[in-house]
C-alpha positions as CSV (number, residue, x, y, z in Angstrom):
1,X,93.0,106.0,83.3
2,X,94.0,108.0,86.6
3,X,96.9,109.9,86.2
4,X,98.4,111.2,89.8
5,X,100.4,114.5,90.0
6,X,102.7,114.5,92.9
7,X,105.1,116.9,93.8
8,X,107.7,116.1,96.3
9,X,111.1,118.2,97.4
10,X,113.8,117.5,95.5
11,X,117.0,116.9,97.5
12,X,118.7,120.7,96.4
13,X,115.3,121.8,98.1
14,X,115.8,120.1,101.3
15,X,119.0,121.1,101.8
16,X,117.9,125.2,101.1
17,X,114.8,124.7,103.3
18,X,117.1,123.2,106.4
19,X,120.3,126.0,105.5
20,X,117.6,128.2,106.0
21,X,116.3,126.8,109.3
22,X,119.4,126.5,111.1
23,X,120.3,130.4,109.9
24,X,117.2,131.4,111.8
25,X,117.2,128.9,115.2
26,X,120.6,130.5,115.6
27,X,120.2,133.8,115.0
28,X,117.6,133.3,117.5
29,X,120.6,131.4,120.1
30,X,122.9,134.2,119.6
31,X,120.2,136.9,120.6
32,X,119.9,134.5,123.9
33,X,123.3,134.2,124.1
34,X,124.2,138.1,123.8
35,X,121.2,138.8,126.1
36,X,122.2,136.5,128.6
37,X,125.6,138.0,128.4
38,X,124.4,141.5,129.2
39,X,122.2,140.5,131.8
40,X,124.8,138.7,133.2
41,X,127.5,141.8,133.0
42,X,125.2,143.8,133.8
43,X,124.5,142.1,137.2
44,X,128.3,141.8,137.6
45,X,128.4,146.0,137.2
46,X,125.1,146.3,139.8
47,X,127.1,144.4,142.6
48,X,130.6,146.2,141.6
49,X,128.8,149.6,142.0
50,X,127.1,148.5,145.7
51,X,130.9,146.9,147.0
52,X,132.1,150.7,146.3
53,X,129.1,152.3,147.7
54,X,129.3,150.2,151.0
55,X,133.2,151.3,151.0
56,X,132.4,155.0,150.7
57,X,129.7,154.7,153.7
58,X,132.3,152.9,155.7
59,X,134.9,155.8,155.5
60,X,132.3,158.3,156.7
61,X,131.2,155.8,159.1
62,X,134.7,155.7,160.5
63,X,134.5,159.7,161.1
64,X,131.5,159.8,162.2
65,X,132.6,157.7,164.8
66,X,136.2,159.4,165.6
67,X,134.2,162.3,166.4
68,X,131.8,160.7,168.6
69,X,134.4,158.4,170.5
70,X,136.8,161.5,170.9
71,X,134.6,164.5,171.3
72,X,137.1,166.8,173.3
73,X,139.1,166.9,170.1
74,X,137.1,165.4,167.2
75,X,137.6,167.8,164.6
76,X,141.9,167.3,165.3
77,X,140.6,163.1,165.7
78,X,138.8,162.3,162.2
79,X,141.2,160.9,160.3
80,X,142.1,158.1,162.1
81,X,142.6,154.5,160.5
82,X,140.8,153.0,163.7
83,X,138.0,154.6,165.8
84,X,139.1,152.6,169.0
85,X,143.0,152.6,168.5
86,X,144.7,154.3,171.7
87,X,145.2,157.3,171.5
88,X,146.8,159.6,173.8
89,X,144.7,162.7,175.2
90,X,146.4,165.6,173.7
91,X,147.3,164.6,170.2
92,X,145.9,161.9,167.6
93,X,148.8,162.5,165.7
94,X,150.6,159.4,166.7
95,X,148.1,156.8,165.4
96,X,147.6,156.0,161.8
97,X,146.0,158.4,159.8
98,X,144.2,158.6,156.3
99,X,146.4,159.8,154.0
100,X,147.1,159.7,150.1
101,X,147.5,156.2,150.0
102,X,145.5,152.8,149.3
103,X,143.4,150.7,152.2
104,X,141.2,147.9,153.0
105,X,137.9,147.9,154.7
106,X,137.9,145.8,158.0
107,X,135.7,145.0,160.9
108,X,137.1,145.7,164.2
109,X,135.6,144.2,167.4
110,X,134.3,146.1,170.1
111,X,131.6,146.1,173.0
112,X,130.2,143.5,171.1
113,X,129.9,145.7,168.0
114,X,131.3,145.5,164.7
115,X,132.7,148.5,163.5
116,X,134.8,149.4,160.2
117,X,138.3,150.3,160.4
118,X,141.3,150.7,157.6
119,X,144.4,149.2,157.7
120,X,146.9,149.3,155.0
121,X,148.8,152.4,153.4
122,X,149.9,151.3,150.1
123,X,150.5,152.9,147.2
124,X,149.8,150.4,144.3
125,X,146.7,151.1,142.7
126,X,144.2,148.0,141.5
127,X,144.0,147.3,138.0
128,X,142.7,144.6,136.6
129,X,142.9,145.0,132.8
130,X,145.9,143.0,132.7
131,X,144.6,140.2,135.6
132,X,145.5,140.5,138.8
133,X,149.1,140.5,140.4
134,X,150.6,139.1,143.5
135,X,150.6,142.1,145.6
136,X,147.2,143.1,144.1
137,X,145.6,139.8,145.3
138,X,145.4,141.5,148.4
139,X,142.4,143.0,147.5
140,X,140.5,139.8,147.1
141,X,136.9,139.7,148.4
142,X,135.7,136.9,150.5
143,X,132.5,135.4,151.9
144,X,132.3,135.2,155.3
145,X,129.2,135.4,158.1
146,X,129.6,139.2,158.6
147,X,129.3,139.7,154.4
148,X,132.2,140.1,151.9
149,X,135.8,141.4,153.5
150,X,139.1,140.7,152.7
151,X,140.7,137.6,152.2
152,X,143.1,136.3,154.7
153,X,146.5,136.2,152.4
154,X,144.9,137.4,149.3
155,X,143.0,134.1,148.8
156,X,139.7,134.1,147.2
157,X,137.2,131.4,148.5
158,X,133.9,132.4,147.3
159,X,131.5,131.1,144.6
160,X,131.0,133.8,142.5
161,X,132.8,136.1,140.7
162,X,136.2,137.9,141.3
163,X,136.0,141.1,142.9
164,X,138.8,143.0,144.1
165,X,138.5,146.8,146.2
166,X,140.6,149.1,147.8
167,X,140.2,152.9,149.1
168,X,142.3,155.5,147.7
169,X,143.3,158.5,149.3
170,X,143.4,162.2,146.9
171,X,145.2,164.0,149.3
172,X,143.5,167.1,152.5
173,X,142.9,170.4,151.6
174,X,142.5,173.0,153.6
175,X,138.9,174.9,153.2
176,X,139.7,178.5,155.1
177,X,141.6,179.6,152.1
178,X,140.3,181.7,149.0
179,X,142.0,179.5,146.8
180,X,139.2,177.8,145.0
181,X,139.4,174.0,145.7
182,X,140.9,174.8,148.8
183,X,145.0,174.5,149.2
184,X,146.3,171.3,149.6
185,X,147.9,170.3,153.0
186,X,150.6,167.4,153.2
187,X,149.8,165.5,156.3
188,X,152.1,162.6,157.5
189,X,150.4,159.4,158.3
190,X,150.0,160.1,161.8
191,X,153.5,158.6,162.2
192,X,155.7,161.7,162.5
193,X,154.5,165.0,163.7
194,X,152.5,167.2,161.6
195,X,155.1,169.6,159.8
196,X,152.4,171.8,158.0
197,X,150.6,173.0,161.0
198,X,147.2,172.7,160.1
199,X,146.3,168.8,160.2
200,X,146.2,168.9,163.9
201,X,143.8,171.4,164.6
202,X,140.4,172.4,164.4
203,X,140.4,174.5,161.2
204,X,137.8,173.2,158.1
205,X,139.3,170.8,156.1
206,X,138.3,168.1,153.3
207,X,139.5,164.6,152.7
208,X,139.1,163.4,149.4
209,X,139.2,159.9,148.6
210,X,137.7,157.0,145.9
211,X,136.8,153.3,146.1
212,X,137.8,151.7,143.2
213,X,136.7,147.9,142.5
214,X,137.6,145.5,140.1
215,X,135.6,142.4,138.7
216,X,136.7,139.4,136.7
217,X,134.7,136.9,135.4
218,X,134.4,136.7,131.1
219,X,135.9,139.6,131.0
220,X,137.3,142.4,133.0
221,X,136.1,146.0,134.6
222,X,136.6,148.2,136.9
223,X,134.5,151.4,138.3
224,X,135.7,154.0,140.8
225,X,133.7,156.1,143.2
226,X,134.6,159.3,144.6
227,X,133.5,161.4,147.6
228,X,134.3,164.1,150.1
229,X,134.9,163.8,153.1
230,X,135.0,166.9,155.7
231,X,135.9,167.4,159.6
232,X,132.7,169.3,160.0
233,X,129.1,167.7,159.9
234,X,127.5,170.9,159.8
């Protein structure tokens, strides 16, 4: 007589042996998940950090070129909002001026150039940790053939993400002082003549300013970057 001895899995078994599968396959999933996540954020943080960068180049870009466009006066001329705005020859006071207030980055058309310009002088500051506001939509980014700019109305029309910028002015300081920091100067915005004295002229003085930018997509962040600008190259 042959006598067979077969084991087989019992149904409790079975049931174990798949629990135990599925814990594994998605631990696995979630690890894909969470790294897809970062990379993802990550990326989102990357292009955030560049969109503030290209701001802070722009603002020294627009110096740069109020001194070169205006080089009888251009340490009196640096401030201005717009490099090619008219000016009269013996004071830049009567055009915009940087000041401690928020701006967008635009492109201004000229001698079939593009060159950056500000316009604005808010004083709300972006945040978008509690989504985004009316008034703040105005710091929408759009795609267009020149790269991203502001949106016409606040409207965003790309693809991607939500990103929102803006330029914040910290104030001038004067920098032929001992104080240590230099001594803060209160400078109109080019609208009404300059009460302190020293914003028109040639003395050394710093502009301090940040770019902040804001990003929605899962969830929300912002970074800020800050620099300092002075009326001297040298």
């Amino acid at each position: 007589m042959i006598i067979a001895n077969k084991k087989a899995f019992t149904l409790l078994e079975l049931v174990i042996a798949l629990g135990i599968l599925s814990v594994g396959i998605l631990g696995v999933l979630t690890v894909l998940q969470e790294g897809f996540r970062f990379v993802d954020k990550t990326r989102q943080d990357v292009v955030a950090i560049n969109l503030a960068r290209e701001w802070v180049e722009s603002v020294f870009t627009i110096r740069n070129t109020n001194r070169r466009k205006r080089s009888w006066k251009r340490d009196e001329c640096w401030l201005l909002q717009d490099p090619f705005a008219p000016v009269p020859t013996t004071a830049c006071q009567t055009s915009p001026w940087l000041g401690s207030w928020t701006y967008l980055l635009q492109r201004a058309y000229y001698s079939g150039q593009y060159y950056p310009m500000l316009s604005g002088g808010w004083s709300e500051l972006l945040d978008v940790s509690d989504g985004i506001s009316a008034n703040e939509s105005q710091f929408a980014l759009c795609e267009t053939w020149t790269g991203r700019t502001s949106c016409p109305g606040g409207t965003w029309s790309a693809s991607e993400w939500l990103f929102y910028r803006q330029i914040i002015g910290k104030w001038l300081y004067r920098k032929d002082v001992s104080v240590q920091g230099g001594e803060f100067i209160d400078c109109p915005n080019g609208s009404t003549p300059l009460s302190s004295g020293f914003c028109g002229d040639e003395r050394a003085k710093e502009f301090r300013f940040c770019v902040r930018v804001g990003s929605i997509k899962q969830w929300t962040n912002t970074i800020e970057q800050c620099a300092v600008m002075t009326n001297f190259l040298e």
